[in-house]
VMD Tcl script that draws the C-alpha trace (Angstrom):
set ca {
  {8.58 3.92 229.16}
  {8.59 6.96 227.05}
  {5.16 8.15 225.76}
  {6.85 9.76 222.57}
  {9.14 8.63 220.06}
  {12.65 10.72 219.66}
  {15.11 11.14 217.28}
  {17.12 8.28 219.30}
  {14.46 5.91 218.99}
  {14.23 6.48 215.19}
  {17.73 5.38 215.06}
  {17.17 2.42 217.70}
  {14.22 1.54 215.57}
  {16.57 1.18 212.15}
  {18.89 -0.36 214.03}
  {16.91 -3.11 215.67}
  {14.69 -3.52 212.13}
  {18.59 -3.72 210.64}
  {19.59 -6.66 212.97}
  {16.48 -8.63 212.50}
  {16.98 -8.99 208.61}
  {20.27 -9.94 209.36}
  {19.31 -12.56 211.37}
  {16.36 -14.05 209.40}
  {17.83 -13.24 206.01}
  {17.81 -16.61 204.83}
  {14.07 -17.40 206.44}
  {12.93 -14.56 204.35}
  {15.12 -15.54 201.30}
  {13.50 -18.89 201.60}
  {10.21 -17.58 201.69}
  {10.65 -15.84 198.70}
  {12.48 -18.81 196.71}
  {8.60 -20.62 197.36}
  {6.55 -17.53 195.54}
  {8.79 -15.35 194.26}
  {12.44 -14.65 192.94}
  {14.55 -15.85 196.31}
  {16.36 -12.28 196.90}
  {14.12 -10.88 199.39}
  {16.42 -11.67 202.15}
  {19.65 -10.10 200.76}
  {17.84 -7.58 198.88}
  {16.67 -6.11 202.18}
  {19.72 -6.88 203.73}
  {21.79 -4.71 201.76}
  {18.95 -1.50 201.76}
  {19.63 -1.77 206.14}
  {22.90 -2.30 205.74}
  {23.75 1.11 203.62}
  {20.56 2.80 205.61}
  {22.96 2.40 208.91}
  {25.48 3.52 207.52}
  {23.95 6.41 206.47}
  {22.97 6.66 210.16}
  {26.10 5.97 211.68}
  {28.17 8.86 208.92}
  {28.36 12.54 209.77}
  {25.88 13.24 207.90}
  {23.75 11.75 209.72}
  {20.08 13.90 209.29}
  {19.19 15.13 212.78}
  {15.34 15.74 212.53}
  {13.11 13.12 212.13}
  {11.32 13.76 208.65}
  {14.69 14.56 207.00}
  {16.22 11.26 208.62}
  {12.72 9.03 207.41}
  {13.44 11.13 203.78}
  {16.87 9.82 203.74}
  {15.83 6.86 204.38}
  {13.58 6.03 202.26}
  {15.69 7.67 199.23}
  {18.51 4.50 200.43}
  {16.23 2.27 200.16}
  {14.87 3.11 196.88}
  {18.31 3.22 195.61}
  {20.27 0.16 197.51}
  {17.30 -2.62 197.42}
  {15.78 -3.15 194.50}
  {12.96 -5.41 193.59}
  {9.64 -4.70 194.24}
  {10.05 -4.32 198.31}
  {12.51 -1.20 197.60}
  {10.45 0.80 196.08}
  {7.29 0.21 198.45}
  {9.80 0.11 201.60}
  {11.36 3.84 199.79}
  {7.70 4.76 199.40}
  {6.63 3.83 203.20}
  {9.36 5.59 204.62}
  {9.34 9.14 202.09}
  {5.47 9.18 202.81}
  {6.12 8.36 206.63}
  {8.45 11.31 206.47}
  {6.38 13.90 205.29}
  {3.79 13.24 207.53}
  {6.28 13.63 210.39}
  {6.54 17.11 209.55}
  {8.56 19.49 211.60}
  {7.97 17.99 214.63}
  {11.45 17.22 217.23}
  {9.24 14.09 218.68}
  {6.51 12.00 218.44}
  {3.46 11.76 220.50}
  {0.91 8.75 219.70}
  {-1.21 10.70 217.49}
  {1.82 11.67 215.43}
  {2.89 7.95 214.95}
  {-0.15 6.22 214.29}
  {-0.05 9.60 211.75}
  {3.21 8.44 210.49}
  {2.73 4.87 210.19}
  {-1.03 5.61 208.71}
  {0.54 7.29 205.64}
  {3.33 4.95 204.63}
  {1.05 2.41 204.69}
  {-1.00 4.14 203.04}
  {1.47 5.42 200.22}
  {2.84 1.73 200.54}
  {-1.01 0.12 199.47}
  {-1.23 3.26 196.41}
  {2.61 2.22 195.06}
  {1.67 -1.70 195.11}
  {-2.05 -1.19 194.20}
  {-2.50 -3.80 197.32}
  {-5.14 -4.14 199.67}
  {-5.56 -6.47 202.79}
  {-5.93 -10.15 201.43}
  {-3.68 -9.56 198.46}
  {-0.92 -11.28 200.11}
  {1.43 -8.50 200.54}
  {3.21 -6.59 202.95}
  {-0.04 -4.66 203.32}
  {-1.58 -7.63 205.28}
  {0.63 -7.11 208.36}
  {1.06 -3.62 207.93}
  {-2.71 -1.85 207.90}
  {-3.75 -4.67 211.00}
  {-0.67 -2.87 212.44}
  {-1.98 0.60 212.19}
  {-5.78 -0.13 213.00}
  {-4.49 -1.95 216.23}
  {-2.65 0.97 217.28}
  {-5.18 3.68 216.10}
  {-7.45 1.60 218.52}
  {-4.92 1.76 221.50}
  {-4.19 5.27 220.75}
  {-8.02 6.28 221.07}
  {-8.23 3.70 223.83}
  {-5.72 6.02 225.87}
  {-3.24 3.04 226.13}
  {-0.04 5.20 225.68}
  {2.28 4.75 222.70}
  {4.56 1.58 224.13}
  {1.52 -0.56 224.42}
  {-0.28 0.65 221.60}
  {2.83 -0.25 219.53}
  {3.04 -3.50 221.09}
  {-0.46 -3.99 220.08}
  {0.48 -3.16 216.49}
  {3.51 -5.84 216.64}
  {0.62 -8.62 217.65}
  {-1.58 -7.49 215.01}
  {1.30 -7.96 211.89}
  {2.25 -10.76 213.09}
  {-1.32 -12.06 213.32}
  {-1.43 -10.80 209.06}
  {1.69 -12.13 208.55}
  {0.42 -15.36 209.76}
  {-3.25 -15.32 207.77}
  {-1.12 -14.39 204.26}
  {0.21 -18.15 203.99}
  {-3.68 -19.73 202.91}
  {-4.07 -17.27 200.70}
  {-3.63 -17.06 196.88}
  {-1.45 -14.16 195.99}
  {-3.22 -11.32 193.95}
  {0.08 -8.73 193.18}
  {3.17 -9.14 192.32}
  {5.56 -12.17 191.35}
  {3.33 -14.62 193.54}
  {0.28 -13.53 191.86}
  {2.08 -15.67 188.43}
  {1.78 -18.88 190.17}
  {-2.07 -18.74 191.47}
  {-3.50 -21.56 193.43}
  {0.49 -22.68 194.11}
  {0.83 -19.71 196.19}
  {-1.23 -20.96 198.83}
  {0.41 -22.50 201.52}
  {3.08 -20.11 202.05}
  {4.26 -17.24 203.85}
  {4.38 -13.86 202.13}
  {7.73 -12.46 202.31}
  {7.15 -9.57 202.32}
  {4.51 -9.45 205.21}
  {7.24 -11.41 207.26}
  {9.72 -8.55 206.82}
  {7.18 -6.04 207.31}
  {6.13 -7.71 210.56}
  {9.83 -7.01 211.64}
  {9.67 -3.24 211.01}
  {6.88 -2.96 213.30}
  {8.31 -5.36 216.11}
  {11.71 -3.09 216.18}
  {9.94 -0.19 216.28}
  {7.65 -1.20 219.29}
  {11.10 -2.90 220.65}
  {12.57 0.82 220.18}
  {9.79 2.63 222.09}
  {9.70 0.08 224.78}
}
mol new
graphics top color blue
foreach p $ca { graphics top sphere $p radius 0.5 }
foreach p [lrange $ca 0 end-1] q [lrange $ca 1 end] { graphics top cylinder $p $q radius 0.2 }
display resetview
């Protein structure tokens, strides 16, 4: 297992994240039909779709901040919704952060990750318990920041991460939604998964899928 993530992996990654909406596109359009507007699903479908075939063009970029950039500008553009401008957002900050660098090491990553979240949580105005995308996405990056200073290697450490959004995806659905379309419905938004955090939940999974 590689202790770094390369420019293939980034690729793998969108690929693997690009498959999994596919596959639950109508679990996450459901989702979103209980607390929200029912598009979630083939919103995100269609930003992954034109994202690989960005990917899969000529044009392909062939470092990874410009290929996160270009990402996250097809997203913003191809989605729609809310979750394409905070996916856009996670990916254009995840980018810059990536900087010049041709791979990855652990510190890089959990450097990555730590600022689209973060740019993610600014864009939203979300924090953990507002049942977003947030909720599985900053136990993600604490869990590996932990593994990471632990010495556990990148693979595990983004394994680790993959528990930990899941586990947020998972607390979201007894929670009353604070942001966004949910937020409208109050009390009635308990009970159910938040979309978002189920999608987001994916990204991390491919990614530790990718690396592994």
């Amino acid at each position: 297992m590689t202790q770094s993530l390369t420019q293939a992996q980034l690729v793998a990654w969108l690929g693997a994240f690009r498959d999994a909406v596919h596959e639950h596109r109508a679990h996450l359009t459901e989702l979103d039909a209980a607390i929200g507007d029912a598009d979630h699903g083939t919103n995100l479908t269609r930003g992954m779709d034109a994202v690989m075939a960005l990917v899969d063009s000529d044009d392909v970029p062939d470092t990874a901040a410009s290929l996160l950039k270009a990402v996250g500008m097809k997203l913003v553009s191809t989605v729609g919704g809310a979750s394409g401008p905070l996916y856009g957002t996670f990916f254009l900050r995840a980018a810059a952060a990536a900087g010049d660098a041709e791979t990855l090491d652990a510190e890089a990553v959990l450097g990555m990750l730590r600022a689209g979240v973060e740019g993610l949580a600014s864009r939203g105005k979300a924090s953990v318990g507002d049942k977003t995308m947030v909720d599985a996405l900053a136990p993600a990056v604490q869990a590996l920041a932990d593994a990471v200073g632990r010495g556990d290697g990148l693979p595990a450490g983004l394994r680790a991460a993959a528990v930990a959004a899941a586990e947020g995806r998972e607390a979201t659905t007894p929670l009353e939604a604070r942001k966004g379309r949910a937020s409208y419905l109050g009390e009635r938004s308990t009970g159910h998964t938040d979309p978002g955090a189920a999608s987001a939940t994916m990204l991390v999974e491919a990614l530790a899928d990718a690396v592994a």
